[in-house]
C-alpha positions, 0 to 999 in steps of 0.5 A: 142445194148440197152442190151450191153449198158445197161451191160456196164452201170449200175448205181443204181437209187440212183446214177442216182438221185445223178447226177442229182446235176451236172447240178446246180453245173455247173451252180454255176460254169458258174455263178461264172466264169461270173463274175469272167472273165467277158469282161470289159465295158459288164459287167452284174450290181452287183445286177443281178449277185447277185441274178443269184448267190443266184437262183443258190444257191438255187436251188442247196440246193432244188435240194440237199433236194429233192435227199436226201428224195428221196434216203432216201424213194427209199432205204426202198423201195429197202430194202422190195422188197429185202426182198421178194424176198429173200422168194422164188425169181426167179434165178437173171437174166443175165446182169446187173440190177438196183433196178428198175429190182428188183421192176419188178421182184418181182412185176411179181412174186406177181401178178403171186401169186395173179392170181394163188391164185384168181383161185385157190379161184374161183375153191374152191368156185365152188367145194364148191357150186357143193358139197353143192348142191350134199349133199342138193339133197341126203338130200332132197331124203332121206327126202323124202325117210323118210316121206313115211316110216313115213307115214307107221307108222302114218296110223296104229296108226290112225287106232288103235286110230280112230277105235276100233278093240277092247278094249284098256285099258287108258295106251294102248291109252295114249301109242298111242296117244304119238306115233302119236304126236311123228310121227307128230313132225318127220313128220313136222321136216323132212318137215322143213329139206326138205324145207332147202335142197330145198333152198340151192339147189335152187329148192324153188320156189319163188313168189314176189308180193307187200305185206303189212306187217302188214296183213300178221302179222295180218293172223299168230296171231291166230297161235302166240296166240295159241303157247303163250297160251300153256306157259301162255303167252300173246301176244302184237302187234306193228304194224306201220300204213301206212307201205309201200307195199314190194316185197314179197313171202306172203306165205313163209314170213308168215311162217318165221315169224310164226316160229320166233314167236313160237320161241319167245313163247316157250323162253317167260312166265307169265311176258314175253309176246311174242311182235311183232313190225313192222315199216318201215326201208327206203322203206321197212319194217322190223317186231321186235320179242321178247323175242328171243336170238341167242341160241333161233334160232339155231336148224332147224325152226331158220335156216328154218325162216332165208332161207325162209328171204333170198331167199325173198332177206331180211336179218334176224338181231339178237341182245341178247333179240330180232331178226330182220326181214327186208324184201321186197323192197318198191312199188317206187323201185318195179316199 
């Protein structure tokens, strides 16, 4: 019975809201009428019909603004829901509709995109994160697969340079000396590529313990000093007294500072000391090293530091001249 009156009446809202006048226009009517064909000695006093004519009025003329505006506003409204539908809408249903119909049909389609786009997103995102951990794993084997040949290579060179089998001329032993230091630098830079294939796989372990931050700068100065000495730079501290303990892997903070501050050291000279400042960042700690660009950190000990800052839950800002490390979270919050 609904669906057959509905068919048989069908009125836009515009029209809906436009009726809605009749009720003040047949009040200005009863009212005029009233005093128009009022009984003789009953009378309403001129004033009260008076002021019921002017409430009449106006609100007419407020019912009369607020239609327009609505009218104005429901019409754009219409005008995009029209237009999207246009794009790819379902075959218009039976029966007849109102712009309300439209609203629904077009909100439905919408909502059933977004559903379809956000699974289609998570399904992307876990393809994504199974190939990622696919690829870290063939990495980290054939890491692994790698040193133990390199490994092959180091030991007869140690060999030959440890033991004299006979007599080599200084070219021969300069021939091998570079080779064992190139065979060292593969073998620390395989041990780097297999430590990111660790963390993103999620096969790092972590330890978190309360750290202070300024002691662990203090363990990796000797390793800083030394990798500066080798550019003819010097190194400068900052360190901010009272720093408050943060939850940290001591072991894993250490190195990714000690490779930043290499970093800072090969990209340092004469007239640019290696500076490492520390200071407290709310109820953690953040360490300062500089000189150190983007560029400086791009190859894999930049990318090691940054993972070994991030599995710690820190974070790792750069700015043209320096890097910043926030780590940790302080003792009040550990506990």
């Amino acid at each position: 019975m609904n669906r057959l009156l509905r068919k048989q009446w069908s009125v836009s809202v515009s029209a809906r809201l436009l009726l809605s006048l009749v009720p003040s226009l047949l009040a200005v009517a009863m009212v005029a009428g009233l005093v128009y064909w009022g009984e003789y000695g009953r009378q309403a006093p001129h004033m009260v019909m008076t002021a019921a004519v002017i409430l009449a009025a106006l609100t007419l003329a407020l019912t009369l603004w607020n239609v327009r505006y609505l009218v104005r506003r429901f019409d754009r409204i219409t005008e995009i829901v029209a237009a999207e539908a246009s794009r790819g809408a379902k075959a218009p249903r039976t029966g007849a509709t109102d712009e309300f119909d439209h609203i629904e049909r077009v909100v439905g389609q919408l909502g059933s995109a977004l559903s379809q786009s956000e699974i289609e997103r998570a399904r992307a995102d876990a393809q994504g994160a199974a190939q990622l951990q696919e690829q870290s794993t063939l990495l980290a084997a054939l890491v692994r697969d790698t040193q133990a040949r390199l490994d092959d290579v180091r030991m007869p060179l140690h060999i030959l340079l440890e033991t004299k089998f006979g007599e080599l001329n200084e070219n021969q032993e300069e021939l091998l000396r570079d080779a064992r230091a190139a065979s060292d630098d593969m073998d620390a830079a395989l041990r780097r590529l297999g430590q990111v294939a660790d963390v993103d796989r999620d096969a790092m372990p972590v330890t978190l313990e309360l750290v202070q931050v300024n002691d662990v700068v203090r363990a990796i100065l000797p390793l800083i000093r030394a990798s500066a000495e080798r550019k003819g730079a010097r190194v400068e501290t900052e360190l901010e007294p009272g720093l408050p303990r943060v939850l940290a892997d001591r072991s894993r903070l250490a190195e990714a500072l000690s490779l930043f501050a290499t970093l800072s050291a090969t990209a340092s000279d004469s007239e640019h000391p290696v500076v490492v400042t520390t200071s407290r960042a709310g109820r953690g700690s953040m360490v300062m090293v500089r000189p150190l660009s983007p560029k400086d950190t791009e190859g894999l000990s930049g990318a090691l530091a940054e993972r070994l800052v991030s599995i710690q839950g820190g974070e790792v800002e750069r700015s043209s001249t320096s890097l910043l490390v926030r780590i940790g979270e302080a003792l009040k919050r550990s506990g």
